[in-house]
C-alpha positions in Angstrom: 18.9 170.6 13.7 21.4 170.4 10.8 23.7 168.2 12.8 21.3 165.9 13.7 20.1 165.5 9.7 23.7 164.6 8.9 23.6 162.0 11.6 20.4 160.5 9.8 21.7 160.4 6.6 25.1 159.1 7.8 23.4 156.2 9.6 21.3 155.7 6.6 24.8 155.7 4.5 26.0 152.7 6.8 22.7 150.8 6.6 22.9 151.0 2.7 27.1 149.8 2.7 25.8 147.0 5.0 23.0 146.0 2.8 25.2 146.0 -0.6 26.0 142.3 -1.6 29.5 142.9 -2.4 29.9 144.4 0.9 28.9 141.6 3.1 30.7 138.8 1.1 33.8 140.6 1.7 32.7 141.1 5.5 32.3 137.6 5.8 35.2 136.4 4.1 38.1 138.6 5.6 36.5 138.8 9.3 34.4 136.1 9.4 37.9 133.6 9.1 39.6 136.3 11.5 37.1 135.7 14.6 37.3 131.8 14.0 40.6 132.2 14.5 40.7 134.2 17.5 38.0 132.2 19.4 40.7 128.6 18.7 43.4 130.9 20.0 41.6 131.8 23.0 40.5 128.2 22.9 44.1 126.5 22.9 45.2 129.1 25.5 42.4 128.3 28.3 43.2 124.6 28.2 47.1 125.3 28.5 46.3 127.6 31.6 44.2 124.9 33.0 46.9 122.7 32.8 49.5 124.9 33.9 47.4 125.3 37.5 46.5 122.1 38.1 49.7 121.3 37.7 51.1 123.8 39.8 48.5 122.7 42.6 50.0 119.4 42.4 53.5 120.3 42.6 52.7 122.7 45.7 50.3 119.6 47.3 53.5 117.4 47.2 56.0 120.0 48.2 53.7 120.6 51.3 53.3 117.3 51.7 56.9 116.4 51.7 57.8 119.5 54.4 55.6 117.8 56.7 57.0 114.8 56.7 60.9 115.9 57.1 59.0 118.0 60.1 57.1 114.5 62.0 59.4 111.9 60.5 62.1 112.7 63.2 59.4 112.3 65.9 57.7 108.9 64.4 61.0 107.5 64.0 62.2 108.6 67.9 58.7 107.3 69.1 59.3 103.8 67.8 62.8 103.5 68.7 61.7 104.2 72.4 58.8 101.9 71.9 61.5 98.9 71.6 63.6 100.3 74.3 60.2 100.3 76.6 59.5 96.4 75.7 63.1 95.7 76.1 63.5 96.8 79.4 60.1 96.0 80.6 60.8 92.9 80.2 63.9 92.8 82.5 62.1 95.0 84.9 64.4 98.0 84.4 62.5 101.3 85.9 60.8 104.0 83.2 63.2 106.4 82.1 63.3 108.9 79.6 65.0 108.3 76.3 66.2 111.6 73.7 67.1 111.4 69.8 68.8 114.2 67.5 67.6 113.5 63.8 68.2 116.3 61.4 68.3 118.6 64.1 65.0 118.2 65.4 65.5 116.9 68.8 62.9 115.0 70.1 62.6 113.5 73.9 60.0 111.0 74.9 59.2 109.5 78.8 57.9 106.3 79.4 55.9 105.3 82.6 54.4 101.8 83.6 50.9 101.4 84.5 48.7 98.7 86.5 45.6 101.1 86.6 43.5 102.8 83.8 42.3 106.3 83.6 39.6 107.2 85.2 37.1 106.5 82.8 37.6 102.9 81.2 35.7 101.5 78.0 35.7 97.6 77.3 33.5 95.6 74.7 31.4 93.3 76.0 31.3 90.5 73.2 27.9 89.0 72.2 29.8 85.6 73.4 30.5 86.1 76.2 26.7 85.5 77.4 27.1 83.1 80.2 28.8 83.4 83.4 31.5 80.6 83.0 32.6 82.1 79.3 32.6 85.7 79.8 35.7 87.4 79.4 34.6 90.5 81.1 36.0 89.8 84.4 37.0 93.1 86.2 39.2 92.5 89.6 38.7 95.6 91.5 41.9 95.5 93.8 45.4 95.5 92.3 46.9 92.2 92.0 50.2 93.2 91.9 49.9 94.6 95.4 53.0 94.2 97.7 49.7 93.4 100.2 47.4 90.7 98.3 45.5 90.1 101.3 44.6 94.1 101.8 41.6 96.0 100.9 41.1 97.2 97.4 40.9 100.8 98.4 37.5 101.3 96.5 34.3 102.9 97.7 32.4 103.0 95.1 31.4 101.6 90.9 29.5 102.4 88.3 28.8 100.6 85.3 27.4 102.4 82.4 25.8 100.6 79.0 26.8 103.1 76.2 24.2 103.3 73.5 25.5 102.0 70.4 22.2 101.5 68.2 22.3 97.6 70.2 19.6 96.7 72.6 19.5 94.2 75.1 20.7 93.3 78.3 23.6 93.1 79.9 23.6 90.8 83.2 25.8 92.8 86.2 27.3 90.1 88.8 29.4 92.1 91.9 31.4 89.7 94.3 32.5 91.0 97.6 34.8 89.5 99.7 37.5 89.0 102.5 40.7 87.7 101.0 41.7 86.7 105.0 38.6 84.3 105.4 39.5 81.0 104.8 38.2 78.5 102.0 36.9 75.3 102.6 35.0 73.3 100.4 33.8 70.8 102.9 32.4 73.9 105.0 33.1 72.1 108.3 34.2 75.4 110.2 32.2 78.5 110.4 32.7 81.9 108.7 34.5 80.1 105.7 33.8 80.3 101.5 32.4 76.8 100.7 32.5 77.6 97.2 35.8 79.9 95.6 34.7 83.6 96.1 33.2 85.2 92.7 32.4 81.2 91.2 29.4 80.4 91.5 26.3 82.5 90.5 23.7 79.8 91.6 24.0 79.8 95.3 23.5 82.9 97.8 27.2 82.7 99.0 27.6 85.7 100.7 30.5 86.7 98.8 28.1 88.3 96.7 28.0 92.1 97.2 24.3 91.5 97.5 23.3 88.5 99.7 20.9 86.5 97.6 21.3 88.0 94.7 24.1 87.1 92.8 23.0 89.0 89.4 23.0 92.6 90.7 20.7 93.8 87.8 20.3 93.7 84.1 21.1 96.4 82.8 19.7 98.1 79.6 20.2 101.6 79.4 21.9 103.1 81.3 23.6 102.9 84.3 24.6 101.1 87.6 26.2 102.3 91.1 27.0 100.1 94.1 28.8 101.1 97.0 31.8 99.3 98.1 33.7 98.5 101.0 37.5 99.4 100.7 38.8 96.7 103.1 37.4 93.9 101.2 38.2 92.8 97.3 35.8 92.7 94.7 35.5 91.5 91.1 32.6 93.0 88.9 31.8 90.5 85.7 29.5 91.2 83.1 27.4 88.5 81.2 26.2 89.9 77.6 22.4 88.7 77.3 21.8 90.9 74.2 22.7 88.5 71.4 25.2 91.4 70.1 28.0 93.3 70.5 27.6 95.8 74.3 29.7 99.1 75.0 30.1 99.3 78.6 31.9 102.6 80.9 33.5 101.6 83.7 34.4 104.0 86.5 36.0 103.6 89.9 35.7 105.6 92.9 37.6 106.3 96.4 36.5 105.6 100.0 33.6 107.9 101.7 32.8 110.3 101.9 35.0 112.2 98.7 34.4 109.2 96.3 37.7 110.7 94.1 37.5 109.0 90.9 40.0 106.4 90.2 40.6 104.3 87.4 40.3 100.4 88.2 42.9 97.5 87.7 44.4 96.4 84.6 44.3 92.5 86.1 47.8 90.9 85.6 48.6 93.5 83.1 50.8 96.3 82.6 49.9 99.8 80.1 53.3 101.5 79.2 52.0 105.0 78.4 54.7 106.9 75.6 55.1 110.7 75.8 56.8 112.8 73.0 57.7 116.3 73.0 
């Protein structure tokens, strides 16, 4: 009971020095100017450790930065040098090969091979102008035209054109010619079982170079797909006529003889894809 007295009167003591004039100017003049001064300090130091991070993030960003390219530089730099190489002997019809560089020791080889067929699955843009038959671009050959055979069979069984959705709408017109590159072409058509027109050139008549007798435009197609069977001892051409007023995605797959159907890519025609590996 004693103890706790004192500790009422000793709290009252320290109410009283706190209350007394004298006291609190003094309070307020020596500690007061002390905790101004240690909130600045505390202040000036934050802002200098801001500024030392961010600029250590920086200086770690660009060091990082810098390590990866003395890592890739060796392989951009081999890539393009075997690029030119590829042109340059392309050009002279020298055979692929496969080319090797040492830079910085990082050895890097790359392979080149020539192509006259795409992969499998093959995307092309259909421009909005290219919406009548005779200015369309989109003219597909579906036989090789760099066969050592020009008169043989294109080896396909089957196609399938597919109308990607893009946000467009619209149609897309599908023409699919069909024909024998051994039947003779005579404009006057004075002997039988001859083309009286070129095959695949005119969408008017019901040649029967047509896949579909009488029907020159297969379909037109919106969304979203097409599939024709085809003969593999004939040649065809598929061409696609933009009716939308906009730009068209089309898919374009190829397929094998029956009765597997293996999926092939089709023709590049009269062109040549040099595909570039690096390792």
């Amino acid at each position: 009971m004693k103890g706790f007295l004192k500790l009422i009167k000793a709290i009252s003591g320290i109410k009283n020095w706190l209350r007394d004039p004298q006291t609190r100017t003094r309070f307020d003049g020596d500690y007061g100017q002390a905790g101004v001064t240690l909130l600045l300090a505390i202040l000036v130091l934050s802002a200098i450790l801001a500024i030392s991070f961010s600029i250590a993030t920086i200086l770690f960003v660009e060091i990082r930065s810098s390590g990866n390219l003395m890592r890739t530089e060796p392989a951009w730099y081999g890539a393009e040098t075997l690029k030119e190489e590829v042109l340059f002997k392309y050009k002279r019809k020298v055979p692929d090969m496969v080319y090797t560089t040492n830079t910085d020791d990082n050895k890097v080889t790359l392979t080149s091979s020539s192509s006259v067929v795409s992969d499998v699955t093959f995307q092309d843009l259909v421009l909005s102008s290219s919406n009548t038959f005779s200015n369309t671009v989109n003219r597909y050959a579906i036989y090789n035209p760099a066969s050592s055979d020009p008169l043989g069979g294109s080896g396909y069984g089957r196609i399938r054109v597919t109308v990607l959705s893009t946000g467009n709408t619209g149609n897309l017109a599908v023409y699919l010619c069909q024909y024998d590159p051994n039947r003779p072409y005579d404009p006057e058509g004075t002997e039988p079982e001859v083309y009286t027109t070129t095959p695949c050139s005119d969408p008017t008549q019901n040649y029967d170079y047509w896949l579909v007798r009488g029907q020159p435009k297969l379909s037109t197609l919106t969304l979203p797909e097409l599939e024709r069977e085809l003969n593999p001892d004939m040649q065809q051409e598929l061409i696609l006529v933009n009716e939308s007023g906009g730009n068209l995605y089309v898919n374009i797959e190829g397929f094998g003889p029956s009765p597997t159907y293996v999926p092939k890519g089709i023709p590049y025609a009269n062109e040549t894809v040099v595909d570039i590996n690096a390792s």
